[in-house]
TORMARTI-66374 format. One line per 10 residues: number of its first residue (from 0); their letters; for each residue x, y, z of C-alpha. Coordinates in Angstrom, 3 decimals, always signed. Layout:
NUM) A) X Y Z | ...
// end
This chain:
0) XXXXXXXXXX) +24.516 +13.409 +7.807 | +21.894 +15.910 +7.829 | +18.354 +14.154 +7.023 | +19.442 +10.685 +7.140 | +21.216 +8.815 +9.801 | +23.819 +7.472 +7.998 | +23.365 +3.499 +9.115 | +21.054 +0.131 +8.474 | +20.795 -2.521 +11.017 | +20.776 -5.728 +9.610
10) XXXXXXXXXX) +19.190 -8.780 +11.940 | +19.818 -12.402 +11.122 | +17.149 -14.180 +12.875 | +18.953 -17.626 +12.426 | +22.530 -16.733 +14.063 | +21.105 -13.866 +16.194 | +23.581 -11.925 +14.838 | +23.429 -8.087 +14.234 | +25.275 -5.621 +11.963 | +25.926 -1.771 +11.452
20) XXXXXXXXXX) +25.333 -1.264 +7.370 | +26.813 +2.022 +6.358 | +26.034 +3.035 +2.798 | +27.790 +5.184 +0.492 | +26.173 +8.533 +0.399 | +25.722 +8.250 -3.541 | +23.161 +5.540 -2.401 | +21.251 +7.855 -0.740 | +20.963 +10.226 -3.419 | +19.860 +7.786 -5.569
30) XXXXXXXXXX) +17.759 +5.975 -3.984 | +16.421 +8.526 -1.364 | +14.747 +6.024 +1.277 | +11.433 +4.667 +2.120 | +10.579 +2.336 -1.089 | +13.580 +3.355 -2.961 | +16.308 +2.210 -0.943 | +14.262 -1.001 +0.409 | +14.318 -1.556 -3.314 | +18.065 -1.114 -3.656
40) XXXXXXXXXX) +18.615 -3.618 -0.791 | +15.862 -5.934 -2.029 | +17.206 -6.283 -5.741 | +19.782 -8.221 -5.699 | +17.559 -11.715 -3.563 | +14.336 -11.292 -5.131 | +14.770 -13.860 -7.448 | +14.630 -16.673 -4.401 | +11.808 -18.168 -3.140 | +9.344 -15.244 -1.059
50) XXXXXXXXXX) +10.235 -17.622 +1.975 | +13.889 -18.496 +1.366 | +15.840 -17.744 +4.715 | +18.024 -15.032 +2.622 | +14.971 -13.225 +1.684 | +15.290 -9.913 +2.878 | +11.983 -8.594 +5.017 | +12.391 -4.511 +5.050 | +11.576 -1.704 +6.943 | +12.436 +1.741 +5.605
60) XXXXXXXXXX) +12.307 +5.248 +6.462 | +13.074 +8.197 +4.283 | +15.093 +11.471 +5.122 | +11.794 +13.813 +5.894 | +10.998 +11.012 +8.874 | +11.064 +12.405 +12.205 | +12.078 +15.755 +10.447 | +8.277 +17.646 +11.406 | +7.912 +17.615 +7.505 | +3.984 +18.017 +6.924
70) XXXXXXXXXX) +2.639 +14.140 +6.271 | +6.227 +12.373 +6.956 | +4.856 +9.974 +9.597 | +5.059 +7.044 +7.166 | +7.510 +4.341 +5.978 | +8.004 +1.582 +3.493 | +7.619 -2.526 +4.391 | +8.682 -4.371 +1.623 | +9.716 -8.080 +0.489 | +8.646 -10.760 -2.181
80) XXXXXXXXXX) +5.073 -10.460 -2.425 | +3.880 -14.215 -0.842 | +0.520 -13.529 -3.146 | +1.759 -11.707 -6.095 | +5.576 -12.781 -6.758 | +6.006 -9.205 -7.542 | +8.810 -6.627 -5.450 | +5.933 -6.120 -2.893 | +5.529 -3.082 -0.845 | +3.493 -1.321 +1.781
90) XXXXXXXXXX) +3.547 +1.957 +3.127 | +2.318 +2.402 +6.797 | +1.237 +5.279 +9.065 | +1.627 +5.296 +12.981 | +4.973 +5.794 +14.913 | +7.312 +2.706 +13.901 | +8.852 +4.925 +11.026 | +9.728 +8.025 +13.624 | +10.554 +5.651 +16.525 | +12.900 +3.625 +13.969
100) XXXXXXXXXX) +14.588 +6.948 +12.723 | +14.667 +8.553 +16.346 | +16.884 +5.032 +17.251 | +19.301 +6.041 +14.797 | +18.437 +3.918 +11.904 | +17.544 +4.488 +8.805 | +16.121 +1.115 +7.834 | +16.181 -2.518 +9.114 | +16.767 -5.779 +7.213 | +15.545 -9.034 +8.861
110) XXXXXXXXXX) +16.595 -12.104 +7.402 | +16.825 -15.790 +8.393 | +14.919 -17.950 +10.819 | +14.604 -17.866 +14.288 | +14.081 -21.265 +15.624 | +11.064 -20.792 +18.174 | +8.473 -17.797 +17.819 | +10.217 -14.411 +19.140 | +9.968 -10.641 +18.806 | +12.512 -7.981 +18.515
120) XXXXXXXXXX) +12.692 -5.102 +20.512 | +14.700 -2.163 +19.733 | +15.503 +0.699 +22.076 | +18.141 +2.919 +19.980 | +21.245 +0.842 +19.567 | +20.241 -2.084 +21.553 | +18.712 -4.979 +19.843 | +17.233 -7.880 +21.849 | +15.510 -11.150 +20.550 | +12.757 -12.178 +22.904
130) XXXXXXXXXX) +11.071 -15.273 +23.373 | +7.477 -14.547 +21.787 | +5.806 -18.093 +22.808 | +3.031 -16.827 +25.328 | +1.696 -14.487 +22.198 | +1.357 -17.344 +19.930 | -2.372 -17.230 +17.781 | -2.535 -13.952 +19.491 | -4.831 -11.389 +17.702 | -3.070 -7.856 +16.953
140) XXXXXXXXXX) -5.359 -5.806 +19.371 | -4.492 -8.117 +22.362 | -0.984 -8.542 +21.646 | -0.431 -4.799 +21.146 | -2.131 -3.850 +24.395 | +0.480 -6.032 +26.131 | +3.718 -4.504 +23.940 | +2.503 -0.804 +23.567 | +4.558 +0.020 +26.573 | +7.822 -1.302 +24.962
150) XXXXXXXXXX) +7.895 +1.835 +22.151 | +6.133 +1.365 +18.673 | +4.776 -1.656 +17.934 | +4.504 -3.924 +14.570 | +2.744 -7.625 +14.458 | +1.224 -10.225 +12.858 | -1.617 -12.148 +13.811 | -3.031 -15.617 +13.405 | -3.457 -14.852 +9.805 | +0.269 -15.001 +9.220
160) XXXXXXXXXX) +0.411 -18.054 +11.548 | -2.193 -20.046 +9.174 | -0.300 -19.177 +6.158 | -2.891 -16.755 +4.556 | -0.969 -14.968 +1.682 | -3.109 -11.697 +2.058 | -1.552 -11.713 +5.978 | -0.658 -8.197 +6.860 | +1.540 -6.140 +9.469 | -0.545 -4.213 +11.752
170) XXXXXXXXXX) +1.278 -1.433 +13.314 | +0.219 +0.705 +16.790 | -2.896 -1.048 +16.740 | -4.946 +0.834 +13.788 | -2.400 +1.170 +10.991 | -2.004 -1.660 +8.746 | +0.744 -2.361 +5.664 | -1.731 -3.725 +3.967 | -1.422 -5.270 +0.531 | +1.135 -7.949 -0.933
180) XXXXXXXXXX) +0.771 -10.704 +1.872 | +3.577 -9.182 +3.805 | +2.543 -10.424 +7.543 | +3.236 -13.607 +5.939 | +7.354 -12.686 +5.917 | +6.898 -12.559 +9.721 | +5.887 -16.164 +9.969 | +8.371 -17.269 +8.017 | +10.877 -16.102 +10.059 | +8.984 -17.471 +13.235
190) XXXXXXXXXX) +8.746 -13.621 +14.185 | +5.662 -12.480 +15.964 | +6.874 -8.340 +16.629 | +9.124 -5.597 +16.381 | +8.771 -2.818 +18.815 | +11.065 +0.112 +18.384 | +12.151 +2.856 +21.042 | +14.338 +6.216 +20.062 | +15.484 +8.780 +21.876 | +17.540 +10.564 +18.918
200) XXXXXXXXXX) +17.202 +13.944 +17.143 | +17.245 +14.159 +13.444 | +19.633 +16.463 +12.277 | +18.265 +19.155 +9.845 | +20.588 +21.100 +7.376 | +18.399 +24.778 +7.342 | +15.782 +24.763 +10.006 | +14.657 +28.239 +8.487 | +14.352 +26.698 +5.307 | +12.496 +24.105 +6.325
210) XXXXXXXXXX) +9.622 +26.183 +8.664 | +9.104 +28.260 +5.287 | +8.477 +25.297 +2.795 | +6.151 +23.771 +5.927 | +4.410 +26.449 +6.632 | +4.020 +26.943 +2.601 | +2.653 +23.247 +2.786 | +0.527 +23.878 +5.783 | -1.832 +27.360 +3.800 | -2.357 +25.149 +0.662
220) XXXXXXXXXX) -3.376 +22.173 +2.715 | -5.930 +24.637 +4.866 | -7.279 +25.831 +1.528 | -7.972 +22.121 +0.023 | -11.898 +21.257 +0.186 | -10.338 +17.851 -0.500 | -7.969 +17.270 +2.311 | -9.725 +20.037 +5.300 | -12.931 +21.088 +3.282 | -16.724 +19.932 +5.133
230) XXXXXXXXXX) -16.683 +17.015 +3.317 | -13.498 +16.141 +2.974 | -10.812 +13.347 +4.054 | -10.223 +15.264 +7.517 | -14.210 +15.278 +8.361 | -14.919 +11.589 +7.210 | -12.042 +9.828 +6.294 | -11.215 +7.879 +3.062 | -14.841 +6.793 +3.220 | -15.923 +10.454 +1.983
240) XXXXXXXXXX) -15.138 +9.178 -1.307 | -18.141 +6.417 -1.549 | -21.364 +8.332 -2.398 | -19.269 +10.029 -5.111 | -17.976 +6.662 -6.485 | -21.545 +5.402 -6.809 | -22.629 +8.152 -8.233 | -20.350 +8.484 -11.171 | -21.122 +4.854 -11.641 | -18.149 +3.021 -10.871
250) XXXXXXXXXX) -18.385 +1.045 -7.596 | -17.769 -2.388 -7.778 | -20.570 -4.614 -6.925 | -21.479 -7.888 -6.997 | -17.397 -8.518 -7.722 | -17.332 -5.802 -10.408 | -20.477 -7.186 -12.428 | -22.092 -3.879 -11.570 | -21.124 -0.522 -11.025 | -23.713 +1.060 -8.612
260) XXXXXXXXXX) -25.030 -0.389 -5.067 | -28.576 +0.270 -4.233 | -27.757 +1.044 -1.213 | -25.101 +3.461 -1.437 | -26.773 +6.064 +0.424 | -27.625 +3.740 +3.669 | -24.284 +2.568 +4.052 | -21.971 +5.795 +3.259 | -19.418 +7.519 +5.242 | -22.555 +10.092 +6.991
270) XXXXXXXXXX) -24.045 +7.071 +8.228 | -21.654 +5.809 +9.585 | -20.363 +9.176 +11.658 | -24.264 +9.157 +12.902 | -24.211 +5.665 +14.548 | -20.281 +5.808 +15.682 | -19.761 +9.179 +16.594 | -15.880 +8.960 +15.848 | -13.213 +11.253 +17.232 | -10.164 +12.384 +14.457
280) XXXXXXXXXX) -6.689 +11.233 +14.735 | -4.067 +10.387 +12.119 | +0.102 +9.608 +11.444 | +2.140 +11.586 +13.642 | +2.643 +14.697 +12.313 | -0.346 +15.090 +10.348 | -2.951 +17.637 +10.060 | -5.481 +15.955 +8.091 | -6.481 +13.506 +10.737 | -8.343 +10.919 +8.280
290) XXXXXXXXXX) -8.401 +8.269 +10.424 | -11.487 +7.937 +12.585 | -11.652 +5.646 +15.803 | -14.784 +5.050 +17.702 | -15.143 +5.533 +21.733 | -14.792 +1.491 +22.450 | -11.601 +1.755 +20.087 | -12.636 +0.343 +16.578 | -11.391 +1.861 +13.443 | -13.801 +3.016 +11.143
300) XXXXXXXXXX) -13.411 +1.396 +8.077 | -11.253 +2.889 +4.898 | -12.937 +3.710 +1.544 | -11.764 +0.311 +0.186 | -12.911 -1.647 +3.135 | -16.111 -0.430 +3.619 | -17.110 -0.412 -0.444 | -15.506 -3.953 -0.293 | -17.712 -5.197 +2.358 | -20.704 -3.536 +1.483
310) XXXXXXXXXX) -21.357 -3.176 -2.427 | -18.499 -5.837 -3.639 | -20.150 -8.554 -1.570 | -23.696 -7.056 -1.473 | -24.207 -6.541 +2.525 | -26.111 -3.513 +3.815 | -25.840 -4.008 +7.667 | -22.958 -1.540 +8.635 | -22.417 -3.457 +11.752 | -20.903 -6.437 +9.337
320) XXXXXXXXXX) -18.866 -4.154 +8.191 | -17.397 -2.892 +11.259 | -16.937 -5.975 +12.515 | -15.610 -7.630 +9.523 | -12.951 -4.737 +9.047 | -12.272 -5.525 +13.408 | -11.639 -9.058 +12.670 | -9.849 -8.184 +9.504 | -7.386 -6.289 +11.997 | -7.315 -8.500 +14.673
330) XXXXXXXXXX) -6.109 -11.541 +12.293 | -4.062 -9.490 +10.296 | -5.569 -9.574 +7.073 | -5.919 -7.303 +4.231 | -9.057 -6.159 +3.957 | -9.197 -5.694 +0.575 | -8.176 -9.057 -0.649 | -10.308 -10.497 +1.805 | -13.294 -8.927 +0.540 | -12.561 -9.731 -2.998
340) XXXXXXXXXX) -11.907 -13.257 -2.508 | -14.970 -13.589 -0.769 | -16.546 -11.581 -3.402 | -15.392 -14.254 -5.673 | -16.969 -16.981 -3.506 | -19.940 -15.812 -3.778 | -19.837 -15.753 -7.749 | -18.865 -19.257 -7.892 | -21.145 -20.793 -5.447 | -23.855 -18.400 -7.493
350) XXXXXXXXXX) -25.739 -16.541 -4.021 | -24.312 -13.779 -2.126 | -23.357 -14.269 +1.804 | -25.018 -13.552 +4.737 | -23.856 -11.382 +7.050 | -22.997 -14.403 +9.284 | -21.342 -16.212 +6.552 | -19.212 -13.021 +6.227 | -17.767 -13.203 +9.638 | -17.451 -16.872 +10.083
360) XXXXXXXXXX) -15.658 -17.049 +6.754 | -13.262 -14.387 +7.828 | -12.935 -15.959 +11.065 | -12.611 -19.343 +9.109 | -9.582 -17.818 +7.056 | -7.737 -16.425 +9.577 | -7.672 -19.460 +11.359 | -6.726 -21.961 +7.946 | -9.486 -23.862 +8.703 | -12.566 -25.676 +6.248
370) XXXXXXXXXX) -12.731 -23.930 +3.409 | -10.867 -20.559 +5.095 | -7.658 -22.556 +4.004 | -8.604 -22.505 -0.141 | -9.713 -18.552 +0.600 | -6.560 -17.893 +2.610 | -4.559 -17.980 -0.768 | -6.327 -15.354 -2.567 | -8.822 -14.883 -4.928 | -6.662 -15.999 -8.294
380) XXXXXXXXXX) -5.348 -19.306 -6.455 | -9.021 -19.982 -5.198 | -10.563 -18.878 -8.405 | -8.372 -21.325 -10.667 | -8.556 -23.914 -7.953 | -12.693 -23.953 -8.603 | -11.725 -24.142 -12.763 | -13.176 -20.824 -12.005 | -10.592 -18.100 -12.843 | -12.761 -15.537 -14.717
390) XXXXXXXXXX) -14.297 -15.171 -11.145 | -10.855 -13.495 -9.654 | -10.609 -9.581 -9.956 | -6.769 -9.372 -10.051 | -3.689 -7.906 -11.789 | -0.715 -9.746 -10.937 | -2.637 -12.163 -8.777 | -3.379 -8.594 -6.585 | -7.005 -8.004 -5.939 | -8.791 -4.967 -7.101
400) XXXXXXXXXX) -9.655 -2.041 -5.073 | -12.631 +0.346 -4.893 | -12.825 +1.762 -8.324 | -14.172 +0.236 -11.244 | -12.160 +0.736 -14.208 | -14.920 +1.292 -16.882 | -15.655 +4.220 -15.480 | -12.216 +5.541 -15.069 | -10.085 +4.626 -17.714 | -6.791 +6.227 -16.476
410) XXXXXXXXXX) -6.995 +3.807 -13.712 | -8.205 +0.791 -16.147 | -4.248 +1.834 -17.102 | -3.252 +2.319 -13.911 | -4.253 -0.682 -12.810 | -2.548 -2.969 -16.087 | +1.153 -1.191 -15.407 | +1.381 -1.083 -11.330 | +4.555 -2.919 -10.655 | +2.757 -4.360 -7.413
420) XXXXXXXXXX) -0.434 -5.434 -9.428 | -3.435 -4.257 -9.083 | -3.280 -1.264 -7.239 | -5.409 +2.579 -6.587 | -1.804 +4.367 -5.164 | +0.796 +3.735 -7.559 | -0.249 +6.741 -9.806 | -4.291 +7.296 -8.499 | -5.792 +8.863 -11.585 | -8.513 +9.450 -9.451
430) XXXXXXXXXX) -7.467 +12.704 -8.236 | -7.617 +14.108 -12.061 | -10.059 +11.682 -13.055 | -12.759 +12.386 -10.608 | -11.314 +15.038 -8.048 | -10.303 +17.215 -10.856 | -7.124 +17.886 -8.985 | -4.685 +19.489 -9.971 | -6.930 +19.480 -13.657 | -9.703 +17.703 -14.606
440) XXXXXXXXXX) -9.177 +14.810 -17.346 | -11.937 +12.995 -19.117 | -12.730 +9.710 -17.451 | -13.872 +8.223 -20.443 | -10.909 +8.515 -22.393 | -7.028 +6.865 -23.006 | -6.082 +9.660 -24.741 | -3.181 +11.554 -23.061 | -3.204 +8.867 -20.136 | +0.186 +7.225 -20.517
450) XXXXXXXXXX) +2.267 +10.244 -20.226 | -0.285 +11.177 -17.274 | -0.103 +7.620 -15.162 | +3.841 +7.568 -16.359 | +4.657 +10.796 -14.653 | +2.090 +9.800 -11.560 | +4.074 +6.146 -10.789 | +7.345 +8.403 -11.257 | +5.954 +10.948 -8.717 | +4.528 +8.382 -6.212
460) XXXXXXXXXX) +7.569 +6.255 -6.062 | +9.819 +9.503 -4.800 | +6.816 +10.383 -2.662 | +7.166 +6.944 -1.285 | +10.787 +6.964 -0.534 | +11.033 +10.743 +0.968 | +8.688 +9.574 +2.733 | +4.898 +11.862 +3.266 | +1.353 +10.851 +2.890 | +0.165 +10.930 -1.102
470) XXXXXXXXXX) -2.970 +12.954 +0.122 | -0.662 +15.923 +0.707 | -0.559 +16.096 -2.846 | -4.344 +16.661 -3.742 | -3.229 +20.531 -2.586 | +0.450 +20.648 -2.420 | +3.474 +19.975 -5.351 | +6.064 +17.946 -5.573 | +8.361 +21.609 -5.895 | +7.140 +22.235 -2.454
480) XXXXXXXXXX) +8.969 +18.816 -1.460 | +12.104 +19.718 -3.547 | +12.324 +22.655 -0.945 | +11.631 +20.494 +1.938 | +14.413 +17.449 +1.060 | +16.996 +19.998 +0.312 | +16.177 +21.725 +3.275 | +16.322 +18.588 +5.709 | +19.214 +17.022 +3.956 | +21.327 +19.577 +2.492
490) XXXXXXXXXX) +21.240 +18.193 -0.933 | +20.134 +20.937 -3.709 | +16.772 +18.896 -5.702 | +14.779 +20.494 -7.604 | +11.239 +18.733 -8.331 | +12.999 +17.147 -12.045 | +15.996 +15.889 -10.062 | +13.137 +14.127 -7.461 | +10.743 +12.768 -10.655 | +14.219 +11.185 -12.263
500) XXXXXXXXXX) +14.660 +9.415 -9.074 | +11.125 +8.541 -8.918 | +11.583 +7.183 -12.684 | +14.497 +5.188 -11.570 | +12.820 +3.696 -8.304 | +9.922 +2.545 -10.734 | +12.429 +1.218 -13.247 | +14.216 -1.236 -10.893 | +11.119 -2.653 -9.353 | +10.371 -3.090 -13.524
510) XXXXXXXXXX) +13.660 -4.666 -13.645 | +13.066 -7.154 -10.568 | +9.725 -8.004 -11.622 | +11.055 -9.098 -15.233 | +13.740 -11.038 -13.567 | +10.998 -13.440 -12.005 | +9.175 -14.097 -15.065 | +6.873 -10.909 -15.599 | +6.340 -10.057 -18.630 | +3.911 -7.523 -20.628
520) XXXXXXXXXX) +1.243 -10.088 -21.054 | +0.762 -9.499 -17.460 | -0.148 -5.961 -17.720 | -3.569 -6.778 -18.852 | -7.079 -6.700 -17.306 | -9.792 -9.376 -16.418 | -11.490 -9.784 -19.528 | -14.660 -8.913 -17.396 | -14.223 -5.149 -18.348 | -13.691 -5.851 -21.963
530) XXXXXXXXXX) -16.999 -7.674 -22.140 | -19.384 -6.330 -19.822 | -20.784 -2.729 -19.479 | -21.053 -1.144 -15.846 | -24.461 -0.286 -14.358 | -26.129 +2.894 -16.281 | -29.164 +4.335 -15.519 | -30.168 +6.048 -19.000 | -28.424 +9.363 -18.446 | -25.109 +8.368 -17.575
540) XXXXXXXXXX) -24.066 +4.753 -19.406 | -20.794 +2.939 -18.589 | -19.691 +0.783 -21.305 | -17.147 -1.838 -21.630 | -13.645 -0.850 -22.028 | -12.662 -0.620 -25.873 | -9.689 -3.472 -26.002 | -8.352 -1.823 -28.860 | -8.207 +1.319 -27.203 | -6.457 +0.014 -23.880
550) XXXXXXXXXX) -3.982 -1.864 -25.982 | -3.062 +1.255 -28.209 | -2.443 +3.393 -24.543 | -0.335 +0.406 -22.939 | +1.665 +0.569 -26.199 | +2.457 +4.508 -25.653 | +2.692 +3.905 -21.545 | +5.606 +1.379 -23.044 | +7.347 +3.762 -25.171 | +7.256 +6.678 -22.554
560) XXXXXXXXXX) +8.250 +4.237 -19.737 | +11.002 +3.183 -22.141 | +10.236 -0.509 -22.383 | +10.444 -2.322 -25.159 | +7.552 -3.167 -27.725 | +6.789 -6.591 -25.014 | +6.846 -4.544 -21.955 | +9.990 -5.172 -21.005 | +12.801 -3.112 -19.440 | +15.994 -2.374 -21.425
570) XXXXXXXXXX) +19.732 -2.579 -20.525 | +19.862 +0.852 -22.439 | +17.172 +2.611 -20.088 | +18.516 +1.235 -17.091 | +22.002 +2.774 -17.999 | +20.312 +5.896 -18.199 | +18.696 +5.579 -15.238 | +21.922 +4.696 -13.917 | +20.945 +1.509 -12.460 | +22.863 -1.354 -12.551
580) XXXXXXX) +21.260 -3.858 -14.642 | +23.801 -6.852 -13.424 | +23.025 -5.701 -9.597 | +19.240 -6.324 -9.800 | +19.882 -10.059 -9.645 | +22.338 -13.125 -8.228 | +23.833 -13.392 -11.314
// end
């Protein structure tokens, strides 16, 4: 096969047993890879328990992985979400995705139990379970500087161990699959790591093709201010976003009872370049380079962690947040659920935190201990636990990112539909919203948003499953990627043909989550946004979200998504999705 390799290795961590999947090449083309074909594999277990031994954990590349297609260093971890009980996924940077690929596989399915801690190390078709004992409670930076040799690297740390549902899987040291508690899979299965080593070639259908449509790729991302501009991603990272945030009035603060942080302009990306000093690197294969590492090797933090642990908690000591998005790595935890349940600490214990109490409380979660335990299950679970649960900033049990949805209300959409909860990248109205890319849209409005986030969710999940970096997009199109599968694969797509299987990717997950008791009640808001205004400052005012508004755009998202009038999916739209509606569950 030209794109794809053709095969799935399948581990049973109970037996020890491994096996060569081969799937039909019509699986392929509908499902693509990445997110969509870790969905197909998911569907048919995700009504068991998150932790049941059968419950598939998956790792998934797509067919532009390892192909030198602009932004394809990525790939898809997905599961049962431990936090939300959604289909949960992640996508992840670093090398696992092209090591995987280069070993001559496009995905891997763990399931079962080992029954002491272990790791698995792959080195092309060799697969060997390893006793993992001496790393046990190890931190992710310590245990990756003694497996880094082995090939690419993905762990979880003590987080997982403690049962924290926000646990995540760090990978290479710096990249983590963040949201849906997905590190916690890995304890489950008494797994500490997976380590991959390839020494394949990916086989490309036109290699002339294929330099055209990159290089294509390549002048539009050179000519985006957003992506390579002064101020853009490639100069300061993710973090370039947070002086614009504040000032159009929608940062969270104070767990979303305010929309603008006093001290924006101390703590904001510039600031932190001038005491770091940073050097640029990035996902293999990538020319944007957002990710910034300091000399002693810290990450800088991402636009979510650093508005989370500054205006969402009220700190302004940047060295809290550096260290707090450190620790944060080291334990494996997501940093934006960690921030927003401690966020909603501090609301229900009525002060904010110190920058001490920051730490130790992170330190105290990752470790299950005192009252790190109660946090360690989220901020809706600790928030209803208090008789508290108008303190919890969540979709779906999810907690909310770095953009407050009064002052966006494409996102305040966004955010209700997500099929992972409450979530920035599943259509990120932000680029039209506030980037004005490709068009500007009027933040302050539903009207026209349900097509708009419809047709974003449908783009995303094919971007997701191909797979490349969403950023790409703030300069390139999704025609430019037609030209780039068909070249790498040999299959003749055309942008429509990629959006239909975007649709259908969407629609299953739909499908899966309705199976375990989602329903359109659930695509709803903390009543927080209904009832209080953001922060205004007499020019610019940020009022509460109109409930009759929101409800009139999730009723036309419904109708375009083709649900039916309760948000659910429909035998009728699955069929012409061609999805098969009996094969998204055990029967």
């Amino acid at each position: 096969m030209n794109g794809w390799c053709g095969k799935i290795l399948k581990i049973d961590l109970s037996s020890g047993r491994t096996e060569a999947k081969r799937p039909e090449r019509e699986i392929y083309a509908r499902w693509i890879g990445g997110r969509g074909l870790a969905g197909y594999y998911l569907r048919d277990k995700v009504t068991r328990s998150w932790d049941h031994p059968e419950m598939p954990l998956l790792f998934f590349t797509g067919p532009l992985v390892g192909a030198t297609s602009p932004t394809s260093g990525r790939m898809t971890i997905m599961s049962r979400s431990p936090l939300t009980g959604t289909a949960g996924d992640a996508s992840v940077g670093g090398s696992l995705g092209t090591a995987l690929k280069k070993a001559g596989w496009d995905g891997l399915i763990i399931t079962g139990r080992a029954k002491t801690l272990c790791g698995i190390e792959i080195a092309d078709d060799q697969v060997t379970l390893v006793d993992a004992a001496a790393l046990a409670g190890a931190g992710t930076s310590g245990a990756y500087a003694r497996l880094k040799e082995k090939g690419a690297v993905a762990l979880a740390g003590p987080a997982a161990e403690a049962g924290v549902r926000f646990a995540d899987i760090v990978v290479d040291g710096h990249y983590a699959a963040g949201r849906a508690g997905l590190g916690l899979h890995f304890a489950a299965r008494n797994l500490k790591y997976l380590t991959v080593r390839g020494s394949g070639k990916i086989r490309i259908a036109s290699p002339e093709a294929l330099k055209k449509a990159k290089e294509d790729v390549r002048r539009l991302m050179a000519a985006s201010p957003v992506l390579l501009g002064e101020l853009g991603l490639g100069q300061y990272g993710t973090a370039a976003l947070y002086d614009l945030l504040d000032a159009r009035r929608m940062m969270p603060t104070d767990n979303f009872r305010r929309t603008r942080f006093d001290a924006a302009r101390r703590m904001n990306a510039h600031a932190f370049r001038q005491r770091y000093a940073p050097r640029r690197t990035g996902c293999r294969g990538c020319s944007i380079l957002c990710k910034k590492i300091t000399a002693d090797g810290r990450s800088l933090p991402e636009f979510e962690t650093l508005s989370h642990f500054s205006a969402l908690v009220g700190n302004t000591n940047l060295e809290t947040v550096m260290e707090a998005n450190r620790l944060c790595n080291d334990l494996g935890m997501d940093t934006i659920s960690a921030a927003a349940t401690l966020a909603c600490h501090e609301e229900i214990q009525g002060r904010p935190l110190e920058p001490s109490e920051i730490l130790s409380l992170l330190m105290d979660i990752g470790a299950g201990r005192g009252i790190g335990q109660a946090l360690g299950q989220g901020a809706a679970a600790y928030a209803r636990a208090c008789g508290r649960p108008e303190t919890a900033m969540t979709v779906k049990n999810l907690e909310l990112p770095g953009y407050d949805p009064r002052g966006a209300y494409g996102m305040a959409l966004a955010y209700a539909t997500s099929t992972r909860g409450g979530c920035h990248l599943r259509a990120y109205p932000i680029s039209h919203e506030i980037l004005r890319k490709p068009v500007a849209t009027d933040r302050f409005t539903f009207s026209g948003k349900a097509r708009i986030i419809k047709g974003a969710e449908d783009l995303f999940a094919v971007v997701d499953s191909l797979t490349a970096c969403k950023f790409v997009f703030f300069a390139a199109s999704l025609e430019e990627y037609a030209r780039i599968y068909t070249a790498v694969t040999g299959v003749e797509s055309s942008a429509d043909d990629l959006l239909t299987a975007g649709e259908r990717i969407d629609y299953s997950e739909r499908i899966m989550n309705d199976n375990n008791g989602f329903r359109g009640t659930d695509d709803d808001l903390p009543a927080r946004f209904f009832e209080l205004p953001g922060t205004g400052d007499g020019h610019l005012e940020i009022p509460p979200l109109d409930r009759a508004e929101f409800l009139k755009a999730r009723a036309a998202y419904r109708r375009i998504r083709g649900l039916n009038e309760e948000g659910r999916p429909t035998r009728e739209k699955a069929a012409e999705l061609a999805i098969d509606w009996d094969g998204c569950s055990e029967g």
